[in-house]
N, CA, C and O of each residue as an XYZ file, in Angstrom:
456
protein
N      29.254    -55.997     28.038
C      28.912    -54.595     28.079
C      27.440    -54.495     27.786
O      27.033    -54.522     26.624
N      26.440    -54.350     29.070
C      25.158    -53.997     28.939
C      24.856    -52.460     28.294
O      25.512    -51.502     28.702
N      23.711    -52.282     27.151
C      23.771    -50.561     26.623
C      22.447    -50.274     26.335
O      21.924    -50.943     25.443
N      21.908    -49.577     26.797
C      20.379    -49.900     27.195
C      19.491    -49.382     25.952
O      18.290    -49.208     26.161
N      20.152    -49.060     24.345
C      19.604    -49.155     23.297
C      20.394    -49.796     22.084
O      21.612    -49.621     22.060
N      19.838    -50.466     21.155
C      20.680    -51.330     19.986
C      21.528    -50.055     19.582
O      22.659    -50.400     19.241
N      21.378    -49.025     19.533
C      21.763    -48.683     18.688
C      23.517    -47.870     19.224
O      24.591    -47.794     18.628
N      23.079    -47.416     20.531
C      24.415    -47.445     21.596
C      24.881    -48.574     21.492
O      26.095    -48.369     21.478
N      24.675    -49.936     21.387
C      25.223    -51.062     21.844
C      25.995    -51.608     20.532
O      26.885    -52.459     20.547
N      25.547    -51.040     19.548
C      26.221    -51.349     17.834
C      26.996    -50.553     18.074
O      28.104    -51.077     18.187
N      27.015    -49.311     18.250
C      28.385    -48.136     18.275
C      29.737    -49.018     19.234
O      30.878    -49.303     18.869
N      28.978    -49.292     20.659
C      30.458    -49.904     21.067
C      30.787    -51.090     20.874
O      31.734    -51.558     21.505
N      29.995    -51.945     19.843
C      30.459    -52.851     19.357
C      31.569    -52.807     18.029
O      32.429    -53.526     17.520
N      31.047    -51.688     17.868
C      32.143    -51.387     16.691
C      33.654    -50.385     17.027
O      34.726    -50.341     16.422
N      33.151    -49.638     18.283
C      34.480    -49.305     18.960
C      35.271    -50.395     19.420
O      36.433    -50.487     19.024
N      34.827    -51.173     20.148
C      35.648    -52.136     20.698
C      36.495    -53.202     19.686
O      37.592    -53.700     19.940
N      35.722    -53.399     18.532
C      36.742    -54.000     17.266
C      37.722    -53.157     16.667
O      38.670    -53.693     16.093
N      37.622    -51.768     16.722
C      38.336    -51.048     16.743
C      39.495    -51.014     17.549
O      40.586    -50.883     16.994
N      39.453    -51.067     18.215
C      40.095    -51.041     19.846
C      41.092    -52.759     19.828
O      42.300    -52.720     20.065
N      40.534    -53.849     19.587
C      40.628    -55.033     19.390
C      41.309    -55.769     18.393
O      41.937    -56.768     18.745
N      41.284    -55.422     17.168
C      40.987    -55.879     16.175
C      42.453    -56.658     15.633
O      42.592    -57.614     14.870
N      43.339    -55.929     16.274
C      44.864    -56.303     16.074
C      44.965    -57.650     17.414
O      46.037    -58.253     17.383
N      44.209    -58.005     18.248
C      44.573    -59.062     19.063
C      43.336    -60.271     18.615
O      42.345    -60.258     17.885
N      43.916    -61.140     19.369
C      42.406    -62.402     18.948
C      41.793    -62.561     19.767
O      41.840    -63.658     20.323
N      40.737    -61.331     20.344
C      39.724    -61.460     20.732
C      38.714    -61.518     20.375
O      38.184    -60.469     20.008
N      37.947    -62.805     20.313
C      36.096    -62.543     19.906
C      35.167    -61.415     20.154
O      34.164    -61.876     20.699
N      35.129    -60.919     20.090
C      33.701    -59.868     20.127
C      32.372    -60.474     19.587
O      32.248    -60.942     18.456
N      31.582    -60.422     20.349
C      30.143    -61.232     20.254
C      28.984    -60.043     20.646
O      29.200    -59.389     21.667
N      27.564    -59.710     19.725
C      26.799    -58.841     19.473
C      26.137    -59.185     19.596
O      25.901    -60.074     18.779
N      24.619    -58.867     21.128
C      23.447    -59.755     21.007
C      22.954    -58.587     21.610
O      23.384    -57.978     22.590
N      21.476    -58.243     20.499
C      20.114    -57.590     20.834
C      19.230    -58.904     20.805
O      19.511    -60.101     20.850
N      17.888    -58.098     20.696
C      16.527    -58.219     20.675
C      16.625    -59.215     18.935
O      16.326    -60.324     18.494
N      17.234    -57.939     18.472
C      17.028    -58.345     16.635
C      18.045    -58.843     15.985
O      17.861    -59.189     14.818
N      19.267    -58.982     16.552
C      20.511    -59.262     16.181
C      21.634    -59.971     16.660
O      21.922    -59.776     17.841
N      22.491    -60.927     15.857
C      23.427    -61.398     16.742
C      25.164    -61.044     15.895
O      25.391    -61.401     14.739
N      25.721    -60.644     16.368
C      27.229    -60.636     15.648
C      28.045    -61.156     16.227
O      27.787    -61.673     17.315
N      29.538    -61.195     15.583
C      30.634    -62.431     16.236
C      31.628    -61.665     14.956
O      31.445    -61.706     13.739
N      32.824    -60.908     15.811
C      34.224    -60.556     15.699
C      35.229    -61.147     15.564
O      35.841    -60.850     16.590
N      35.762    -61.706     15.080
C      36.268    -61.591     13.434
C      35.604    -62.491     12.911
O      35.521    -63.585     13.468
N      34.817    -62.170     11.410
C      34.522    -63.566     10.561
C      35.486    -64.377     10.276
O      36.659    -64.085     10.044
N      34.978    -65.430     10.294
C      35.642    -66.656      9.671
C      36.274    -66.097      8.148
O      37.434    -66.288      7.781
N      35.325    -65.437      7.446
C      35.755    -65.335      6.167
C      36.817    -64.152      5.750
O      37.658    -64.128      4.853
N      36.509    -63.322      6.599
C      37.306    -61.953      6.701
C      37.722    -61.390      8.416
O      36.821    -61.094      9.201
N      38.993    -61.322      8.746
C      39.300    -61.366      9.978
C      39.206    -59.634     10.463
O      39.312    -59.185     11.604
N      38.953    -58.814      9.061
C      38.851    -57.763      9.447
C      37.216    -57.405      9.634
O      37.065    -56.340     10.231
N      36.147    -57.971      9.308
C      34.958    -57.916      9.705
C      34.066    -58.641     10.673
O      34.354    -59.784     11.029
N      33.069    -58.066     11.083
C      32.112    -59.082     11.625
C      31.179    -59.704     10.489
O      30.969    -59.406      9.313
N      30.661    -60.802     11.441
C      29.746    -61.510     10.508
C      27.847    -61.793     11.398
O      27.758    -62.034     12.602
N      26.931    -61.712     10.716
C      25.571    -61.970     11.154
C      25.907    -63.420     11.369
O      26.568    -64.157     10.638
N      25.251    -63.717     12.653
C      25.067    -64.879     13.131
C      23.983    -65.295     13.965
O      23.751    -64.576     14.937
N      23.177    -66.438     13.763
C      22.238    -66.724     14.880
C      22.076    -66.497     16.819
O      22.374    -66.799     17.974
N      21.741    -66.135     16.369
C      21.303    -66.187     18.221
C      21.756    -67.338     19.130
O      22.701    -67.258     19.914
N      20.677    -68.845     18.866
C      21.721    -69.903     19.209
C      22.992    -70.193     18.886
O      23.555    -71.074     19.536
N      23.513    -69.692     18.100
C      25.048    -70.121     17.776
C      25.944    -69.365     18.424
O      27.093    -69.804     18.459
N      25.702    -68.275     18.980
C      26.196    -67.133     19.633
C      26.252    -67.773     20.448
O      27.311    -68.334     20.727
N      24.916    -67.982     21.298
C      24.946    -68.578     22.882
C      25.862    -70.030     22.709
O      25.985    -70.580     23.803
N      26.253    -70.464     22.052
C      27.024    -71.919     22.220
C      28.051    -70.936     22.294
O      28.222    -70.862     23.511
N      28.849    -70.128     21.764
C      30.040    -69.520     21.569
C      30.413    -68.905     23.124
O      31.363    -69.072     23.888
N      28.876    -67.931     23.187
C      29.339    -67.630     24.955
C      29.540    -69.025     25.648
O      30.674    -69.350     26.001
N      28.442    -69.878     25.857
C      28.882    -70.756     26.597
C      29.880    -71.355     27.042
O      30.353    -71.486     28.171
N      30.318    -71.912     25.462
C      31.924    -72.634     25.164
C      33.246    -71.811     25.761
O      34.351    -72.316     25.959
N      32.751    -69.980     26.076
C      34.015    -69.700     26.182
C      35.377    -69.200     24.871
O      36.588    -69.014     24.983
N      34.320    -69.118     23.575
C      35.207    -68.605     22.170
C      34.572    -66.994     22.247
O      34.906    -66.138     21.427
N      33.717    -66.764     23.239
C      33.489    -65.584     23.076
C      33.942    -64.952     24.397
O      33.460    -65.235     25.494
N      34.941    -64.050     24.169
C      35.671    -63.279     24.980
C      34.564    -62.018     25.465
O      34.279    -61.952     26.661
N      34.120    -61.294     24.754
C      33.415    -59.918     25.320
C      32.372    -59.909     24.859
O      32.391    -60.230     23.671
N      31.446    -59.690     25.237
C      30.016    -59.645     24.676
C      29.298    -58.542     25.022
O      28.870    -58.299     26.150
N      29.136    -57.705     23.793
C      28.073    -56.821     24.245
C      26.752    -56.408     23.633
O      26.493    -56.943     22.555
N      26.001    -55.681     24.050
C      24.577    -56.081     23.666
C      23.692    -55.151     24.610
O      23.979    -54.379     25.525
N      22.376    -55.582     23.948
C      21.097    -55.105     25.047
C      20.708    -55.849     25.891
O      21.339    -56.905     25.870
N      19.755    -55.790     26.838
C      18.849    -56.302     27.813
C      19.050    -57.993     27.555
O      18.808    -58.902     28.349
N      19.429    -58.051     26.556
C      18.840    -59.350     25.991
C      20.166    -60.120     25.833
O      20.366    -60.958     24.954
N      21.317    -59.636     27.065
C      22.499    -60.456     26.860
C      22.158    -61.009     28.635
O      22.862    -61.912     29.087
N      21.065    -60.386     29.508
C      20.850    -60.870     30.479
C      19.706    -61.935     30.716
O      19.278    -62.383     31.780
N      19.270    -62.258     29.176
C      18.137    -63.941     29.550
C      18.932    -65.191     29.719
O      20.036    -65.525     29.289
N      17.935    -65.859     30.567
C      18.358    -67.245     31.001
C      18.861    -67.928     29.800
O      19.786    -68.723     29.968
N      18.346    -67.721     28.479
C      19.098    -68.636     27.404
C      20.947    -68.681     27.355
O      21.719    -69.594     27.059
N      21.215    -67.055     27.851
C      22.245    -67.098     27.737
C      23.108    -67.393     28.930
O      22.891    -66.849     30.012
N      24.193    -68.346     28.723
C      24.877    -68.739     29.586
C      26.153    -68.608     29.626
O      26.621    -68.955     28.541
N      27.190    -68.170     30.577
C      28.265    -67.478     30.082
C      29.149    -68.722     30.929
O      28.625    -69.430     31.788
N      30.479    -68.819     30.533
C      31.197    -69.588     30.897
C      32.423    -68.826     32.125
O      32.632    -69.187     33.283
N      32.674    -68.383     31.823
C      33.330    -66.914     32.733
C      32.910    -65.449     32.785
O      33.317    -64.383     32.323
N      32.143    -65.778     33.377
C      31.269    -63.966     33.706
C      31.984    -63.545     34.816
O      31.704    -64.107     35.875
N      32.825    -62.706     34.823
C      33.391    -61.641     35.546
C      33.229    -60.578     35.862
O      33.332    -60.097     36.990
N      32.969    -60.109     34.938
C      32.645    -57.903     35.220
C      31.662    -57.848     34.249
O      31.542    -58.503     33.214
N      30.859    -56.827     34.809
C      30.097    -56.430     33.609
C      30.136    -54.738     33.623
O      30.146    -53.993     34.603
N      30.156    -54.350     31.970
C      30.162    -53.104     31.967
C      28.871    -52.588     32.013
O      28.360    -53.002     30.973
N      28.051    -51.929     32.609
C      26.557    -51.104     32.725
C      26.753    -49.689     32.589
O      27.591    -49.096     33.268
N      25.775    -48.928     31.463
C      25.471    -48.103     31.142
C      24.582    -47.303     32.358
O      23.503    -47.871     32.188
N      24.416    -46.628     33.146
C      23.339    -46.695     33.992
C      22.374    -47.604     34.712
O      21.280    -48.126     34.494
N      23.534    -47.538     35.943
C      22.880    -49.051     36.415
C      21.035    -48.805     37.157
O      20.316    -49.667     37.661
N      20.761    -47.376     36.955
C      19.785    -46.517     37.306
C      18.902    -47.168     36.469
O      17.762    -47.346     36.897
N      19.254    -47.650     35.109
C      17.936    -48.009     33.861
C      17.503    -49.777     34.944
O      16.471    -50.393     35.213
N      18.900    -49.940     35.222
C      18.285    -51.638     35.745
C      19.096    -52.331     36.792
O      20.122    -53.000     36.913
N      17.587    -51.561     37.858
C      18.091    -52.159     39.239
C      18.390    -53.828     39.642
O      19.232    -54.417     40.321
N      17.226    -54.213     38.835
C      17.241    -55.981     39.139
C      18.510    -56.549     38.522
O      19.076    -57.504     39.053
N      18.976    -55.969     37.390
C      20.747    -56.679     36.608
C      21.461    -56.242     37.770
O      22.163    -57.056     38.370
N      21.355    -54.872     38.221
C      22.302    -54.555     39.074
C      22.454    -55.478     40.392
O      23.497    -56.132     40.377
N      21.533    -55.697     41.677
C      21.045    -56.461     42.213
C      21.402    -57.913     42.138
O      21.590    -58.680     43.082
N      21.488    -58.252     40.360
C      21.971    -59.564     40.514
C      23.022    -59.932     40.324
O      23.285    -61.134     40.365
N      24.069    -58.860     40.018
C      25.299    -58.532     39.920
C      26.298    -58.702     41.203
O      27.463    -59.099     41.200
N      25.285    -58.174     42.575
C      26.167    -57.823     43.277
C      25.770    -58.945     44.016
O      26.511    -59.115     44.984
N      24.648    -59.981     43.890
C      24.295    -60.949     44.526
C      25.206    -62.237     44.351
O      25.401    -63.023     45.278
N      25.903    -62.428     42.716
C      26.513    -62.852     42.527
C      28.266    -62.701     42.818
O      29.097    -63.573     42.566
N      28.549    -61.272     43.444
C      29.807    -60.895     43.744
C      30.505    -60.886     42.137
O      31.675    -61.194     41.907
N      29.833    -60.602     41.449
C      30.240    -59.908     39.858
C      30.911    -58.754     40.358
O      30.373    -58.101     41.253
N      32.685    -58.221     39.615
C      32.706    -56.896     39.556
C      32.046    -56.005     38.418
O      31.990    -56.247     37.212
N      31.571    -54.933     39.107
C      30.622    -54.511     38.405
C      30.744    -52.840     37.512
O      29.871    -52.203     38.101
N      31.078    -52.316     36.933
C      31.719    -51.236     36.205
C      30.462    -50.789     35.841
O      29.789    -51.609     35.217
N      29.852    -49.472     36.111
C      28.910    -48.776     35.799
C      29.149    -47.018     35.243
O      29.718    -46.066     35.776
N      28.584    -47.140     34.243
C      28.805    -45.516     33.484
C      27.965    -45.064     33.297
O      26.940    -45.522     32.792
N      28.234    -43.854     33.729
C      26.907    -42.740     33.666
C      27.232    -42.072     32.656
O      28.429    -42.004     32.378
N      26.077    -41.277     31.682
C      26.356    -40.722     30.664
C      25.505    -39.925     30.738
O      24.409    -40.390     31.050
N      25.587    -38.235     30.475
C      25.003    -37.238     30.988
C      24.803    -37.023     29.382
O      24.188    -36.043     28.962
């Protein structure tokens, strides 16, 4: 789920654990300034701060089921192991994600928000 400010992108990170939280899905949190990962190890009802690289091994590996975030879940560092759909906030903010979305035959889910 692309959200074209941290601070939209923390809200549905925290809806979606909401939403989640009773199944074992990972939820994974990557800005500019931040990385999170759904459920901690230590507490299955929280998230926990986590590095940036350690995140991206998690997408990679495939322990991270949904990932959402800013701009900054679309750099080359990050590498996804099953990229399927992506959710976009206004695909109007970013033609080139969009573009490479459809270049790739990604399904692509876009929301407009008035």
């Amino acid at each position: 789920y692309l959200a074209p400010t941290e601070i939209l992108a923390k809200q549905q990170f925290e809806s979606f654990i909401k939403y989640f939280k009773h199944t074992k899905i990972s939820i994974g949190y990557l800005s500019g300034k931040e990385a999170f990962k759904f459920p901690s190890k230590i507490n299955n009802e929280q998230y926990t701060k986590i590095s940036t690289p350690q995140l991206s091994k998690w997408i990679q590996s495939g322990e991270i089921s949904v990932l959402i975030g800013t701009h900054s879940i679309a750099k080359k560092s990050v590498i996804f192991k099953d990229f399927d759909i992506l959710f976009l906030v206004d695909s109007l903010q970013y033609p080139l994600l969009f573009l490479y979305c459809v270049n790739l035959q990604l399904r692509l889910l876009s929301i407009y928000l008035s």
